[in-house]
C-alpha atoms as an extended CHARMM CRD file, in Angstrom:
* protein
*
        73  EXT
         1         1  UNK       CA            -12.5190000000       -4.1790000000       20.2520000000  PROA      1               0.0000000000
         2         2  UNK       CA            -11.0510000000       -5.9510000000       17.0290000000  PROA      2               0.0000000000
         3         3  UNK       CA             -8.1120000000       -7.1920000000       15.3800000000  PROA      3               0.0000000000
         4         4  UNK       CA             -5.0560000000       -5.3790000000       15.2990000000  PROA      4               0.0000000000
         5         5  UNK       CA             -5.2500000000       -3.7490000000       11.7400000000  PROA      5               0.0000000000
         6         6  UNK       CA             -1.8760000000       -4.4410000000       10.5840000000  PROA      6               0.0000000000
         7         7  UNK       CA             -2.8710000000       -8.0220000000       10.2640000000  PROA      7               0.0000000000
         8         8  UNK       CA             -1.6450000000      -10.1620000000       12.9300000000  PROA      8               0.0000000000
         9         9  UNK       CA             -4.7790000000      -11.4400000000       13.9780000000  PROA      9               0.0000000000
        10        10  UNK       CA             -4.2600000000      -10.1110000000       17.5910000000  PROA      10              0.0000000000
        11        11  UNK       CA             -6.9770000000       -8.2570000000       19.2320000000  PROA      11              0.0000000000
        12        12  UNK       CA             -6.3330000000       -4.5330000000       19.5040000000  PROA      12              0.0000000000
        13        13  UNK       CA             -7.9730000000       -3.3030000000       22.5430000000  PROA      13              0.0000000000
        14        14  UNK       CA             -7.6190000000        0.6860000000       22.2570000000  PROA      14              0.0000000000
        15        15  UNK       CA             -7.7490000000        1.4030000000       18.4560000000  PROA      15              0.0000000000
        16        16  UNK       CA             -6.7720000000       -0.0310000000       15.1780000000  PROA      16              0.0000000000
        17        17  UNK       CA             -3.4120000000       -1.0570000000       16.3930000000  PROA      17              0.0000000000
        18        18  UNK       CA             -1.6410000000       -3.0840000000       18.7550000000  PROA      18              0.0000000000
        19        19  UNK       CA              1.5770000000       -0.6410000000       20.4210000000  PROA      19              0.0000000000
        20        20  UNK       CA              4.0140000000       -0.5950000000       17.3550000000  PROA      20              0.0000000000
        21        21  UNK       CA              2.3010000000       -2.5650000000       15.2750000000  PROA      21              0.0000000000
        22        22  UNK       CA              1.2950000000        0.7850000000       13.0270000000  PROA      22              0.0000000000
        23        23  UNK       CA              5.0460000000        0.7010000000       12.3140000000  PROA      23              0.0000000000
        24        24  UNK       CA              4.5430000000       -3.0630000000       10.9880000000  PROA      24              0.0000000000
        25        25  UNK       CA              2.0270000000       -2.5610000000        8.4340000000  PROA      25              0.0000000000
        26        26  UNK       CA              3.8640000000        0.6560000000        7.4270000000  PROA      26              0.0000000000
        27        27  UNK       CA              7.2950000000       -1.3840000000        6.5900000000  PROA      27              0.0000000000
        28        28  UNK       CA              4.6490000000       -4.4900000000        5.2540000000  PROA      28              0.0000000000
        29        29  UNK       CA              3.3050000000       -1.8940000000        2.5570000000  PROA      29              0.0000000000
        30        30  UNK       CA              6.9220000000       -0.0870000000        1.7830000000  PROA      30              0.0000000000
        31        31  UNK       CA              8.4060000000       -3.4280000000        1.1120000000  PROA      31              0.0000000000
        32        32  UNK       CA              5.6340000000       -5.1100000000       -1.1020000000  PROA      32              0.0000000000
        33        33  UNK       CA              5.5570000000       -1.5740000000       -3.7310000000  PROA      33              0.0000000000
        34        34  UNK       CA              9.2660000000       -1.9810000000       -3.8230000000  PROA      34              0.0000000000
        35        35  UNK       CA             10.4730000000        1.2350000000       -1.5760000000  PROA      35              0.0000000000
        36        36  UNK       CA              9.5850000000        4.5260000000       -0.2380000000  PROA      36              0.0000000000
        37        37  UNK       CA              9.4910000000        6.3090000000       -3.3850000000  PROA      37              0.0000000000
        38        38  UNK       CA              7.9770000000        3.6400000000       -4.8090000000  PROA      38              0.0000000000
        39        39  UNK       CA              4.7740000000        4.2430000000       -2.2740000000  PROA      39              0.0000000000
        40        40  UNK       CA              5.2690000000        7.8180000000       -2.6710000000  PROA      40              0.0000000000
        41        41  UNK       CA              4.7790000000        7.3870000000       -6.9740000000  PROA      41              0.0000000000
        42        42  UNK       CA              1.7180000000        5.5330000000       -5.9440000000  PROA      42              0.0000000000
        43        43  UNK       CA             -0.4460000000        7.8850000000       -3.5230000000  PROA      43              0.0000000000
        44        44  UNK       CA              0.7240000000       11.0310000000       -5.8470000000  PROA      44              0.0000000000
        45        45  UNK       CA             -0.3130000000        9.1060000000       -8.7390000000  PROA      45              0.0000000000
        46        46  UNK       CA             -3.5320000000        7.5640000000       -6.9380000000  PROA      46              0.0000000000
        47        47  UNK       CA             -4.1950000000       11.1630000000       -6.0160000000  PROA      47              0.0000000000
        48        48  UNK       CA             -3.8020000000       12.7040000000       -9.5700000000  PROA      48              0.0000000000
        49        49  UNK       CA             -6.3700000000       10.0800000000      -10.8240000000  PROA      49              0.0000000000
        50        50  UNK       CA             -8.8590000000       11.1010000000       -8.4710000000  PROA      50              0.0000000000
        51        51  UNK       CA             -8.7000000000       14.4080000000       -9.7150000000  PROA      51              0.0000000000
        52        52  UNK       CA             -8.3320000000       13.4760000000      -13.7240000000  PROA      52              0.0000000000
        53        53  UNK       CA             -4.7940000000       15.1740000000      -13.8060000000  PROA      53              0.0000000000
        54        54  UNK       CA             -3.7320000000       11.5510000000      -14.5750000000  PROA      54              0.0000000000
        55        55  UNK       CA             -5.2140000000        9.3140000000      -17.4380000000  PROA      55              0.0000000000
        56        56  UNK       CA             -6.2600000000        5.1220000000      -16.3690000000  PROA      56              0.0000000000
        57        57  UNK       CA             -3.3710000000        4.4730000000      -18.9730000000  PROA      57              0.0000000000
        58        58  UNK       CA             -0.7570000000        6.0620000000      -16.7320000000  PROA      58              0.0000000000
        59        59  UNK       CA             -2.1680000000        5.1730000000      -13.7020000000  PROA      59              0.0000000000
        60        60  UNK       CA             -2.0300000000        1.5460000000      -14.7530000000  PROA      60              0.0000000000
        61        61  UNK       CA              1.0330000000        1.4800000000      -16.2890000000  PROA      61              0.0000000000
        62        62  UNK       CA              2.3960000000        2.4330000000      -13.3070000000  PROA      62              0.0000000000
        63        63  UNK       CA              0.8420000000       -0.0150000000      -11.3350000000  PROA      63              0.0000000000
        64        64  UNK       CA              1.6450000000       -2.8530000000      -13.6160000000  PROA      64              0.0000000000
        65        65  UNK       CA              5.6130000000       -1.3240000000      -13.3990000000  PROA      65              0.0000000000
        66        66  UNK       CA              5.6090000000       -1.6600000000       -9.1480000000  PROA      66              0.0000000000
        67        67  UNK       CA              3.6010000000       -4.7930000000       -9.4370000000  PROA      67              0.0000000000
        68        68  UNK       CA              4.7230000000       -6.6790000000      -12.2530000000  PROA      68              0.0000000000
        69        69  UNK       CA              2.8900000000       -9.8790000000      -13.7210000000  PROA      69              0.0000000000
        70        70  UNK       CA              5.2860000000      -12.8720000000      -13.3520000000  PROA      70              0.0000000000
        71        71  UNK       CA              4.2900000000      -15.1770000000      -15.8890000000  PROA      71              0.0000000000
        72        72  UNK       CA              3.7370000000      -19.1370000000      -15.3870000000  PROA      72              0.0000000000
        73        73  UNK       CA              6.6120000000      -21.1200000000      -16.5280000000  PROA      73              0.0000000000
């Protein structure tokens, strides 16, 4: 038994996840890229890396485009 994986600390007793909490970490990770799409354009991209049918330079520009740097004021 451990912690439900979508990170609310509670313990999940039959798998990763407590009963709809799957659902949580799923609208967690869709909301924090920006979108669907947005988490779609970064697993294809992700996956065209792995396979060097993307270069680091694209891959990182478009992370640094879903997760822009906010500078210090």
């Amino acid at each position: 038994m451990g912690d439900c994986r979508c990170g609310c600390g509670e313990p999940a007793e039959n798998g990763d996840f407590i009963a709809g909490h799957s659902q949580k970490l799923t609208a967690s990770l869709v909301k924090q890229v920006g979108g669907l799409f947005a988490l779609q354009e970064l697993v294809q991209s992700a996956q065209k890396y792995s396979c060097e049918e993307k270069s680091q330079e694209e891959f990182l520009d478009l992370i640094r485009r879903i997760f822009p740097v906010k500078k210090l004021r």
